[in-house]
Every structure is written in C-alpha cells, then in structure tokens.
N, C-alpha and C positions, 0 to 999 in steps of 0.2 A: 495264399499265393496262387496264382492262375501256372498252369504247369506248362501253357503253350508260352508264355512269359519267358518261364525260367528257361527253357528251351530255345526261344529265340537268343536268348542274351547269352547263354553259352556257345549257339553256335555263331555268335556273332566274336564271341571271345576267342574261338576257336580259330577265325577266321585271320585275324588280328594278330596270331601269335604265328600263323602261314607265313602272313605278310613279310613281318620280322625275319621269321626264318629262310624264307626263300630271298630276303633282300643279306640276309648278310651272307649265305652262299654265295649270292652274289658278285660281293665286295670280294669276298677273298679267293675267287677265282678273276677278277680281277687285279688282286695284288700281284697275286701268284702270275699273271702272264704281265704286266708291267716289271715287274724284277729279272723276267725272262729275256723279255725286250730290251732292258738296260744293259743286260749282261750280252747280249748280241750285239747290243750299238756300239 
C-alpha cells in the first residue's frame, strides 16, 4: 500500500467525521434555542 494513500483517506475520514460532529453541535444548539423560544412565546 502507498502510505501517502493511506494518509489521504484518513484524513479525508477524519474530515468527514468534523463534518458530522460540528453539524450535529449544530442541531442541538438549535433545538436547545427553539424550546427557548417556544417557552417565551
């Protein structure tokens, strides 16, 4: 196996798992200030 390969595809994996994690942070600081809002309306 070429190691600059295995390299890419990890940090491409690594990338990928960012993605995910900063998009579901995302979401539930969204929930979290929608329930806030509900509760003020």
């Amino acid at each position: 196996m070429n190691s600059k390969k295995i390299k890419k595809d990890l940090t491409t994996e690594i990338k990928e798992k960012l993605k995910k994690t900063k998009f579901d942070v995302l979401t539930n600081e969204n929930d979290f200030l929608v329930k806030n809002l509900k509760k003020a309306g």
